[in-house]
MITIPA-463928 format. One line per 3 residues: number of its first residue (from 1); their letters; for each residue y, z, x of N, C-alpha, C. Coordinates in steps of 0.2 Angstrom, whole numbers, plus 5000, padded with zeros to 4 digits. Example, Ala and Ser with C-alpha at 12.3 -4.5 7.8 and 13.67 -1.06 7.14 Angstrom:
<zaros>
1 = AS = 4972:5039:5066:4978:5039:5062:4984:5039:5066 | 4989:5035:5064:4995:5036:5068:5000:5039:5064
</zaros>
This chain:
<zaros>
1 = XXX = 4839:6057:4562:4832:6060:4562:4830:6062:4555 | 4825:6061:4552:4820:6060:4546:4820:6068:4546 | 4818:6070:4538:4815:6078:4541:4809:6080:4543
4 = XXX = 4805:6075:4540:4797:6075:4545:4798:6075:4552 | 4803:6071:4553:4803:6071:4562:4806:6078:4563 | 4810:6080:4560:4815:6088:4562:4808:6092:4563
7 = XXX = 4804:6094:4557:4798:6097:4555:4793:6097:4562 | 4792:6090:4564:4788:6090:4569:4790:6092:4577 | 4799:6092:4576:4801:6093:4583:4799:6101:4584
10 = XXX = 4802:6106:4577:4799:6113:4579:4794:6113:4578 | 4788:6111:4575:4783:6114:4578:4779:6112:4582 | 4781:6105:4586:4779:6106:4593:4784:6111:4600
13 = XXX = 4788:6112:4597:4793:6117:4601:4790:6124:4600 | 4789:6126:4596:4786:6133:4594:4779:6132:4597 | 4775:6127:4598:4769:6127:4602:4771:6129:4608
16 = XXX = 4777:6126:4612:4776:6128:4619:4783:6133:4621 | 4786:6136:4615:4790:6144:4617:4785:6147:4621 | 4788:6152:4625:4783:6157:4627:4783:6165:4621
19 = XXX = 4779:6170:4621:4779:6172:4615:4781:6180:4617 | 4788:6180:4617:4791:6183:4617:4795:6188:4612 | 4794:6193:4607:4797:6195:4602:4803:6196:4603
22 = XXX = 4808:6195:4600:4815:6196:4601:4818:6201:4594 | 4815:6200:4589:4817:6203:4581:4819:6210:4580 | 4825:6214:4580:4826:6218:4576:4819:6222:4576
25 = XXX = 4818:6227:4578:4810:6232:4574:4814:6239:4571 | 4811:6240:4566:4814:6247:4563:4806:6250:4559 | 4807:6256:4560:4801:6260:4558:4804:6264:4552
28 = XXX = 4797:6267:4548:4800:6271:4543:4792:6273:4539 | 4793:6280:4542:4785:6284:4542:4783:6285:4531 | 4776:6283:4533:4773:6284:4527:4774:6292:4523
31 = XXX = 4773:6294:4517:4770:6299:4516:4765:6304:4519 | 4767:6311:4517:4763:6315:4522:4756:6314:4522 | 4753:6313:4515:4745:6310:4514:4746:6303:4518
34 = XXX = 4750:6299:4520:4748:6292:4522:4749:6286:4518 | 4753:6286:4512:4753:6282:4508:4761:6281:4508 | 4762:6276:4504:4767:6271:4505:4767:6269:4499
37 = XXX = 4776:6271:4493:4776:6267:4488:4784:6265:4488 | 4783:6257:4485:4786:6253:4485:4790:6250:4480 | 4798:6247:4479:4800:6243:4475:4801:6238:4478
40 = XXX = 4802:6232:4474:4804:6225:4476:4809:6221:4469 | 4813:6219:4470:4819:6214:4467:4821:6209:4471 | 4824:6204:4466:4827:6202:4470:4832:6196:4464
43 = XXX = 4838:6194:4467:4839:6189:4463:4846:6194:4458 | 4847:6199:4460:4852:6204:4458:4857:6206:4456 | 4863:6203:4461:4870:6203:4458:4876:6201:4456
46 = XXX = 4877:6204:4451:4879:6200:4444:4884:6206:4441 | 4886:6210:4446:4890:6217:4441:4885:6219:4436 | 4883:6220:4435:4878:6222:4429:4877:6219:4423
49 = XXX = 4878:6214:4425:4878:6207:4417:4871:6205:4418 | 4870:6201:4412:4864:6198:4413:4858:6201:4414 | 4860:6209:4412:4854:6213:4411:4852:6215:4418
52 = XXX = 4854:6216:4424:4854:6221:4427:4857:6226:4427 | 4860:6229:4425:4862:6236:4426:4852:6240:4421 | 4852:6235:4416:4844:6238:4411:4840:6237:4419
55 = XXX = 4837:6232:4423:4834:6232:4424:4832:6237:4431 | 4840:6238:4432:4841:6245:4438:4840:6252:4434 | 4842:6254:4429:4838:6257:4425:4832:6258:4425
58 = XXX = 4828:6255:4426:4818:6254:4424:4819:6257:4430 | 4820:6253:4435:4818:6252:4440:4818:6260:4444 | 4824:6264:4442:4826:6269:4443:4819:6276:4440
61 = XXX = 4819:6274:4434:4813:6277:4431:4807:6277:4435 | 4803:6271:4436:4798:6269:4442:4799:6272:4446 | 4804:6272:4449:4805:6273:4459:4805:6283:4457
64 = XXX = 4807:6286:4452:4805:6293:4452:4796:6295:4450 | 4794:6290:4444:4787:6293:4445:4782:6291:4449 | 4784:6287:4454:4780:6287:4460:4781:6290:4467
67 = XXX = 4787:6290:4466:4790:6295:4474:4793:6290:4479 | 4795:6285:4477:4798:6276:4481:4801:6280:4488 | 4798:6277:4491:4800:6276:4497:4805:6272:4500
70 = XXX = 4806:6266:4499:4810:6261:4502:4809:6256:4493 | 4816:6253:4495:4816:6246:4491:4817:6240:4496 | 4814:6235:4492:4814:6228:4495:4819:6223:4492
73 = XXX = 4826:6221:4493:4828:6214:4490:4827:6209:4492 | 4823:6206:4489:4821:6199:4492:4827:6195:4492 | 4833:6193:4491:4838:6191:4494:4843:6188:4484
76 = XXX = 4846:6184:4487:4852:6183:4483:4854:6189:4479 | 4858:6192:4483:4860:6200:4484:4867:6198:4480 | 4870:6194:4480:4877:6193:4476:4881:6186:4475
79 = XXX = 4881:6187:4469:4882:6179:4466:4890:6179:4462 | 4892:6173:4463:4888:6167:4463:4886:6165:4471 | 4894:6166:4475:4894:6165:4482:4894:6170:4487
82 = XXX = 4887:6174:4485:4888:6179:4493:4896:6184:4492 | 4897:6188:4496:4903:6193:4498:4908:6187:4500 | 4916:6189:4501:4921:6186:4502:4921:6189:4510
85 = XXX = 4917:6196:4510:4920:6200:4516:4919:6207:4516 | 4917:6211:4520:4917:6218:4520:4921:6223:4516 | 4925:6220:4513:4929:6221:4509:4930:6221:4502
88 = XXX = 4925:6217:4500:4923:6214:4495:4921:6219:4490 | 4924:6222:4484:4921:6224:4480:4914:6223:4476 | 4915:6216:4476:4907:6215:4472:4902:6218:4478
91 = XXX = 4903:6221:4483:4897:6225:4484:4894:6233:4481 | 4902:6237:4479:4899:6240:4475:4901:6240:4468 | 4902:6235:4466:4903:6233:4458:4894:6229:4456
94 = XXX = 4891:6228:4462:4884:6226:4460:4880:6229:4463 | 4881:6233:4468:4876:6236:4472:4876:6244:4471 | 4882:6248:4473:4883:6254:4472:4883:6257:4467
97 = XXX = 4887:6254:4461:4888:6257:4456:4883:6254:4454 | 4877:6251:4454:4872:6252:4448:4866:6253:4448 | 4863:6255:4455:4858:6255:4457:4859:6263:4457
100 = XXX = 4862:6268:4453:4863:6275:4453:4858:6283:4454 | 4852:6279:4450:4848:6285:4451:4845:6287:4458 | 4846:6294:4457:4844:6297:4460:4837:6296:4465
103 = XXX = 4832:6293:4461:4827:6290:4465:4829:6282:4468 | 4831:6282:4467:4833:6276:4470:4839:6276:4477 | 4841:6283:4479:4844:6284:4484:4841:6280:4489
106 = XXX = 4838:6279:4491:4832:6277:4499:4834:6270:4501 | 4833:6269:4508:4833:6263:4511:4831:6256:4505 | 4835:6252:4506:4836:6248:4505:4835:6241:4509
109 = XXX = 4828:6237:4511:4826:6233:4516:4830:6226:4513 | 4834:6223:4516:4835:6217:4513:4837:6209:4516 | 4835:6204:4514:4835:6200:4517:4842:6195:4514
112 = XXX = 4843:6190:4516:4846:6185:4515:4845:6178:4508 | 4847:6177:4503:4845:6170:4500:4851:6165:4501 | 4850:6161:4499:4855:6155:4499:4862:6156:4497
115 = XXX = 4864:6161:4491:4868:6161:4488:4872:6168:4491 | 4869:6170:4496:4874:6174:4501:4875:6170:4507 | 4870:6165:4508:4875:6161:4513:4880:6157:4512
118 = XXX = 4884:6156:4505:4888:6154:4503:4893:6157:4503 | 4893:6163:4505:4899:6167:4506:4900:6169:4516 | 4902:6176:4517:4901:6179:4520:4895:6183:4524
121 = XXX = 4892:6178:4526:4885:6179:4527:4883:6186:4531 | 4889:6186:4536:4889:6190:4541:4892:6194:4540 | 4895:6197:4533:4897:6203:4530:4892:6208:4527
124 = XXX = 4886:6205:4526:4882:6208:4522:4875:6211:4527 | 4876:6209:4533:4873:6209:4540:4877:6215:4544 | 4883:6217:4542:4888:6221:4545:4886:6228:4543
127 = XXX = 4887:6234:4550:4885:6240:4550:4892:6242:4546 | 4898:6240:4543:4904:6243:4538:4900:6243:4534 | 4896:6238:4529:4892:6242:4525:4889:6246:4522
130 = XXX = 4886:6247:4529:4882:6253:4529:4885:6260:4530 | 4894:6260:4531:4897:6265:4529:4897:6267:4523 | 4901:6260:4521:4900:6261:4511:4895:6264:4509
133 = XXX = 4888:6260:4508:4883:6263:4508:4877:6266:4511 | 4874:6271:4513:4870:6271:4521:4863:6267:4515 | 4861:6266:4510:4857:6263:4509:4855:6256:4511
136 = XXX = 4863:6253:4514:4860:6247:4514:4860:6245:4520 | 4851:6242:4522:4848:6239:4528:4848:6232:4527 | 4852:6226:4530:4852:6221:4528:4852:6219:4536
139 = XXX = 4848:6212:4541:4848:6211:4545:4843:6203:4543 | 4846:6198:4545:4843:6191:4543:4839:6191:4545 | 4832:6194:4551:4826:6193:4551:4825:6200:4556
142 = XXX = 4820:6202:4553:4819:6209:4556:4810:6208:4555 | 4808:6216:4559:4801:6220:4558:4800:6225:4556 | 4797:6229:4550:4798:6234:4549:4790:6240:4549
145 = XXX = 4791:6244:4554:4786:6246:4555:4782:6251:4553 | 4779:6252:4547:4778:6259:4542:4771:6263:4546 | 4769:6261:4548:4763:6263:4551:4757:6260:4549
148 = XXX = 4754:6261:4542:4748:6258:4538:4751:6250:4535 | 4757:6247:4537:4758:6241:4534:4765:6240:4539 | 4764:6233:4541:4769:6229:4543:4774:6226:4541
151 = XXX = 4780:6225:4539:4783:6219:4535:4786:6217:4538 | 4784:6209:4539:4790:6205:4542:4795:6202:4538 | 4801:6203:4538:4807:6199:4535:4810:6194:4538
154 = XXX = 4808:6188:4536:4810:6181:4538:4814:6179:4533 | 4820:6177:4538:4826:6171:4535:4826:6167:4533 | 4823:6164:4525:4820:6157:4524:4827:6151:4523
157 = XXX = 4833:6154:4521:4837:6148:4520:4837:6143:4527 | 4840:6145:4532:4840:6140:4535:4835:6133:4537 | 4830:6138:4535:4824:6133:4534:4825:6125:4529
160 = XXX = 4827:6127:4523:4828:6122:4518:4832:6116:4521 | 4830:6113:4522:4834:6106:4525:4841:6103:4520 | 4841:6102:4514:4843:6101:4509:4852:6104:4509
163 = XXX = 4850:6110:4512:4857:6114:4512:4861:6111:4517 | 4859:6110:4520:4859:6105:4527:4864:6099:4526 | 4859:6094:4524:4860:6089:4523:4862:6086:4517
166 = XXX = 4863:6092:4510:4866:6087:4505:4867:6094:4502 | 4872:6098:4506:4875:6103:4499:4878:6106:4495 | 4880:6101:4492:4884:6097:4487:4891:6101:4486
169 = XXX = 4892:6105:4482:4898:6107:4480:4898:6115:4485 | 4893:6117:4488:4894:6122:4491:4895:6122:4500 | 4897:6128:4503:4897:6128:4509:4893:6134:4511
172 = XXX = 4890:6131:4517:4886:6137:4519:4890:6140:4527 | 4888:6146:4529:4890:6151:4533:4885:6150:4537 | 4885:6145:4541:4879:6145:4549:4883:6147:4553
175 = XXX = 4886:6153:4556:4887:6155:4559:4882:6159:4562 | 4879:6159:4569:4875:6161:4572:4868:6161:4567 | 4869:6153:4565:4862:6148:4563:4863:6142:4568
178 = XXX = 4866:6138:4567:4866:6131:4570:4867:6131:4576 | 4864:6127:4581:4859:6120:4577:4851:6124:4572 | 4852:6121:4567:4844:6122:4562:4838:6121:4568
181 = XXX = 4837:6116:4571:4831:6116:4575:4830:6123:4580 | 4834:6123:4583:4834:6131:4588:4832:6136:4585 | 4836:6138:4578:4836:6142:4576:4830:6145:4573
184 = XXX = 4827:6138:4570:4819:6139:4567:4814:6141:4572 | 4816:6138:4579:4812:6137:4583:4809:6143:4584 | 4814:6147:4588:4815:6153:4590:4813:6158:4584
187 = XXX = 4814:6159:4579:4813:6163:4575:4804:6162:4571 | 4803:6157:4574:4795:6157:4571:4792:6158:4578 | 4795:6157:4582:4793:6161:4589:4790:6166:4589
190 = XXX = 4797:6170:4586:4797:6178:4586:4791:6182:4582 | 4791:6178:4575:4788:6183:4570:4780:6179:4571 | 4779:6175:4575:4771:6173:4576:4770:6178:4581
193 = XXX = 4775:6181:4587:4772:6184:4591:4769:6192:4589 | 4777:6194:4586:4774:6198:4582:4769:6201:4577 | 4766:6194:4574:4760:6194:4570:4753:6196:4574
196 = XXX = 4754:6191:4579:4749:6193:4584:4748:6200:4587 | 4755:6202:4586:4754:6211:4589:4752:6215:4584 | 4754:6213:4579:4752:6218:4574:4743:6222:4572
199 = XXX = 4744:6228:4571:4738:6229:4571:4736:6233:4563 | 4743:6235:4560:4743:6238:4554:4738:6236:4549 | 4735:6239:4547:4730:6237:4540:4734:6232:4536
202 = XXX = 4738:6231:4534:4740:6227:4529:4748:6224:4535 | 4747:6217:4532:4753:6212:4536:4757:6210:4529 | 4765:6212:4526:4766:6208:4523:4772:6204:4524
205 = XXX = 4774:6200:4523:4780:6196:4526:4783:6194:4519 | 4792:6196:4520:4796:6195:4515:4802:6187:4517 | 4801:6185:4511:4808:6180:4511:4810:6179:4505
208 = XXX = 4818:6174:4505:4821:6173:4496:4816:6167:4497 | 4813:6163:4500:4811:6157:4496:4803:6155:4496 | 4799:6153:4489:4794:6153:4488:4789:6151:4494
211 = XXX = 4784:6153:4494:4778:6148:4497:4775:6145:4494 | 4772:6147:4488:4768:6145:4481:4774:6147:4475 | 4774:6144:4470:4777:6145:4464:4777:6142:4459
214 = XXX = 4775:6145:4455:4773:6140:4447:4783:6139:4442 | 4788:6140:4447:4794:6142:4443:4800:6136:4445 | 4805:6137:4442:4808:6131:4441:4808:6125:4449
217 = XXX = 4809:6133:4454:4813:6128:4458:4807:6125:4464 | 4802:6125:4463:4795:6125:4466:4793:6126:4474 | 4788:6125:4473:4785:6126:4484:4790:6125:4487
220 = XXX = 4791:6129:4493:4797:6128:4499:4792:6122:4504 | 4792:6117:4503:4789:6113:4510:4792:6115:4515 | 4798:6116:4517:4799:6117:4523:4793:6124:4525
223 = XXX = 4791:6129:4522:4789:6135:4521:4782:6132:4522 | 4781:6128:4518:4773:6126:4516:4772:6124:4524 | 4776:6121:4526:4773:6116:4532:4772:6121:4540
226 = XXX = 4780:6126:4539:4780:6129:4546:4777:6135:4545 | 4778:6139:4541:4776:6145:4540:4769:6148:4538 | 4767:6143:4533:4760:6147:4529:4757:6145:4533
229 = XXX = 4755:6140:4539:4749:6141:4544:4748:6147:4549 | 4755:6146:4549:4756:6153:4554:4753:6160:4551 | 4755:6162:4543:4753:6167:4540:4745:6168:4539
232 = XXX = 4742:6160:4538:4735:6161:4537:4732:6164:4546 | 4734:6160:4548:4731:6161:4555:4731:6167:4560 | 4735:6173:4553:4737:6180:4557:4736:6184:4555
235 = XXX = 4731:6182:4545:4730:6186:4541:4735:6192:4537 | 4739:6188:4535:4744:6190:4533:4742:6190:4525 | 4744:6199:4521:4740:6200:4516:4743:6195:4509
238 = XXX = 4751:6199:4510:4755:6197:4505:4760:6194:4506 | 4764:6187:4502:4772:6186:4503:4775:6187:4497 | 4780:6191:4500:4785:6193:4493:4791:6188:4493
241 = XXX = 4793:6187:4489:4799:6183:4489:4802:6184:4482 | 4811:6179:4484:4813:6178:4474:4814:6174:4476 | 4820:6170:4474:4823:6162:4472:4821:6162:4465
244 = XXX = 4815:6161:4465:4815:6157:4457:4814:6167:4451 | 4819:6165:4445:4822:6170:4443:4815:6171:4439 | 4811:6175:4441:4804:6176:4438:4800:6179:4440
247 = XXX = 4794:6184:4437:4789:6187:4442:4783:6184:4440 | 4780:6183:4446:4774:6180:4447:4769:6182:4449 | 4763:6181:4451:4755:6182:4456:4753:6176:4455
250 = XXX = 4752:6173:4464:4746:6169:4465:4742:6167:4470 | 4737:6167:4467:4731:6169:4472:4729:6162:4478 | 4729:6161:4484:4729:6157:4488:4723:6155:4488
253 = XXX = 4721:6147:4486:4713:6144:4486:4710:6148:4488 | 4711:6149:4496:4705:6153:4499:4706:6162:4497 | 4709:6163:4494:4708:6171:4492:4711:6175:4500
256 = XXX = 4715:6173:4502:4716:6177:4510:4722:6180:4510 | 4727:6177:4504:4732:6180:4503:4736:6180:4496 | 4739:6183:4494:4743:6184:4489:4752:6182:4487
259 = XXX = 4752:6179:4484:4763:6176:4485:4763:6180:4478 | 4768:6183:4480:4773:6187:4474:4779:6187:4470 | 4781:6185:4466:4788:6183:4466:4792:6189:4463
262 = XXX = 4796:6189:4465:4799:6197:4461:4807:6194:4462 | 4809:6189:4457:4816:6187:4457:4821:6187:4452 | 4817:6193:4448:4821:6192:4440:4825:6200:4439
265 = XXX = 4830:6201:4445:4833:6206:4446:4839:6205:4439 | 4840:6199:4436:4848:6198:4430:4845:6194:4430 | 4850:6186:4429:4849:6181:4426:4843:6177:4427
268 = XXX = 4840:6176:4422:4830:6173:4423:4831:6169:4415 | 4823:6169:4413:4821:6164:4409:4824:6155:4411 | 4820:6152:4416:4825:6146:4419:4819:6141:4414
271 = XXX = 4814:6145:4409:4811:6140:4405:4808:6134:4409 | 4802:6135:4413:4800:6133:4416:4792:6132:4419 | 4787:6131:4420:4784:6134:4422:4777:6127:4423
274 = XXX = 4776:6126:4432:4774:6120:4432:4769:6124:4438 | 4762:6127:4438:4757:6128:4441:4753:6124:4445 | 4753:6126:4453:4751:6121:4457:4742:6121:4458
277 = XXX = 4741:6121:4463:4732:6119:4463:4732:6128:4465 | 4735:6131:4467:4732:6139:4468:4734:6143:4462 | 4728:6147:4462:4728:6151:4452:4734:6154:4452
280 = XXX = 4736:6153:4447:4744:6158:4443:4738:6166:4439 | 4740:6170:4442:4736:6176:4442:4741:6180:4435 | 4748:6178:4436:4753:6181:4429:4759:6177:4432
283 = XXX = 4762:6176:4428:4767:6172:4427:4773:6177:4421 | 4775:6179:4423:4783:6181:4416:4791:6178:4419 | 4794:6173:4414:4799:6171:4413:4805:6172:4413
286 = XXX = 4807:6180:4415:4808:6186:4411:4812:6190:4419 | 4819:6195:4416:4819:6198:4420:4815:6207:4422 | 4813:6207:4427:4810:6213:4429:4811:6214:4437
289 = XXX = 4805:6218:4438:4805:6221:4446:4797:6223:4447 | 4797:6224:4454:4789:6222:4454:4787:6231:4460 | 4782:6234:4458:4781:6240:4461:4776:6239:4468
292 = XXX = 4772:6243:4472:4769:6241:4476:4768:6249:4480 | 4760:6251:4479:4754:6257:4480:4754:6254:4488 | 4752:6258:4493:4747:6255:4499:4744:6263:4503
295 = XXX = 4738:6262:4503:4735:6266:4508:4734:6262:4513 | 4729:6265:4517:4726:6262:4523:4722:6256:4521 | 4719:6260:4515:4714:6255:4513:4715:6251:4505
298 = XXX = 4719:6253:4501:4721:6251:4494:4729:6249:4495 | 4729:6245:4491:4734:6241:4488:4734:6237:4482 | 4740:6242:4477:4741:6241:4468:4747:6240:4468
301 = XXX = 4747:6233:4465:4755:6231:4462:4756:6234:4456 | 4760:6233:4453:4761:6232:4446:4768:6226:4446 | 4769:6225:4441:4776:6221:4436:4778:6224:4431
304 = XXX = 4785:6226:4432:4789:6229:4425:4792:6221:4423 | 4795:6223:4417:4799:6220:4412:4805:6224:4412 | 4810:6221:4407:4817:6223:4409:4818:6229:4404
307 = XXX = 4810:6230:4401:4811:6236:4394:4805:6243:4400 | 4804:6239:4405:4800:6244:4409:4794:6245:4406 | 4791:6239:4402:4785:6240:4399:4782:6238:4406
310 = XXX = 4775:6239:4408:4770:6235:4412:4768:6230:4410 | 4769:6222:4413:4765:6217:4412:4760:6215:4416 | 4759:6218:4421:4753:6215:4424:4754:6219:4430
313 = XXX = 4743:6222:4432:4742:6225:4437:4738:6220:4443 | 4739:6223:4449:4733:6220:4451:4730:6224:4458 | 4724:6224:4461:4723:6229:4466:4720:6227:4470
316 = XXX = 4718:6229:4476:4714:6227:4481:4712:6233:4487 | 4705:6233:4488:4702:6237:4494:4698:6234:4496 | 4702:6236:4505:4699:6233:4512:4694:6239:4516
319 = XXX = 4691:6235:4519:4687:6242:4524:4692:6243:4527 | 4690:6251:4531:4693:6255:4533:4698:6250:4542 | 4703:6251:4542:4705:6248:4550:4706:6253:4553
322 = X = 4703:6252:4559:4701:6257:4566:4705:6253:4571
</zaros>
């Protein structure tokens, strides 16, 4: 079977699930005024080569003069290939020992990329290390419920056909993924029912893989095809993602949502840059980390650099949601 045909078998099956949430929910209350401030990385472990231990640094300066509440890693949490095991030092040879500051103590929201499915997928999914470190919340698709903002974390690897069917010199960890068609089915199930439920002023959904991206490794079609009608359809504000080693903004033809890329936690400059039909709002090549304000009604991003200079702001106010 063709991947168009794969493509079309889930979303006629996701048409007639019943819509039943199943996902992981975890909450985590705003400040006392109401507001919610954010980090996002992704693309990060590397023992502190390749200039992330600088860009944990920066990051650490930010996350004190805003008051961070939570971080976000958009996924490829440890490279090349993921953990060997909960045992695995490279967790805190690139997690623990460098992400040190003090403001940086706080939950840690995190998703999955490709390059931890080449390891021990289910290590990094495992409450052992959350003894190691209690920062770390990792779970392959969850909901996180802030109050003034929803964030869906969706598991885009599986989605990618490609891993599947031609993954060359690597092995992936489907354990409690396969079969691919089920796994998609059910999971876009979940997080459209969800979308439906939600009533949060702001709807943002996380993944490691593009939906829009002006950077090396381009548009996720599988994403393009199953997901983003489902996000337009739910009013979904923002997607945050990495994969491609670079920070971006871009604005969706119709203005209804915004793609973020925040995946230049270490190794980046992949020298690249090929802009699709929706506006590239910034574009840097570069590693850094991307910040994020929300009230009820405002939302301010910014982009650090790996020097923690600011490269680009951006903001947005909605009417009031009742």
């Amino acid at each position: 079977m063709g991947p168009i045909v794969l493509l079309l078998v889930v979303v006629v099956a996701v048409a007639a699930a019943p819509a039943v949430a199943e996902l992981p929910r975890l909450e985590h209350s705003p400040k006392a005024d109401g507001s919610l401030s954010i980090l996002a990385v992704g693309d990060w472990g590397r023992r502190g080569e390749f200039n992330q231990s600088r860009v944990a640094t920066q990051m650490g300066v930010v996350a004190e003069k805003m008051d961070a509440d939570f971080v976000i890693s958009t996924g490829d949490n440890f490279y090349s290939d993921g953990l060997t095991g909960v045992n695995d030092m490279a967790f805190e040879d690139s997690f623990t020992g460098i992400y040190t500051a003090k403001s940086l103590q706080k939950p840690w929201y995190t998703v999955l990329g490709n390059h931890d499915y080449r390891g021990d997928a289910l290590a990094q999914t495992s409450p052992v290390l959350a003894k190691v470190d209690r920062r770390w919340i990792c779970i392959k698709s969850f909901i996180l419920n802030a109050e003034i903002a929803d964030f869906f974390f969706v598991d885009t690897t599986p989605f990618v056909l490609k891993y599947w069917t031609n993954p060359g010199n690597s092995t992936y960890d489907w354990r409690g993924v396969a079969p691919r068609d089920t796994y998609i089915t059910n999971l876009l199930k979940d997080v459209e029912a969800l979308l439906r439920q939600s009533r949060a002023p702001w709807k943002i959904v996380v993944g490691h893989h593009p939906i829009r991206t002006a950077g090396k490794h381009g548009d996720t079609e599988e994403l393009v095809q199953l997901l983003l009608p489902m996000l337009k359809a739910n009013g979904v504000d923002l997607y945050v993602n990495g994969h491609d080693h670079c920070l971006e903004q871009i604005s969706s033809s119709d203005r209804s949502a915004q793609y973020l890329t925040s995946g230049g936690g270490s190794k980046a400059w992949g020298g690249v840059y090929a802009p699709g039909a929706d506006k590239v709002e910034f574009f840097h090549d570069g590693q850094g980390f991307m910040s994020l304000r929300l009230t009820a009604t405002d939302a301010r991003l910014a982009f650090y650099d790996v020097a923690g200079a600011v490269r680009h702001t951006w903001g947005h106010t909605k009417a009031a949601h009742y």
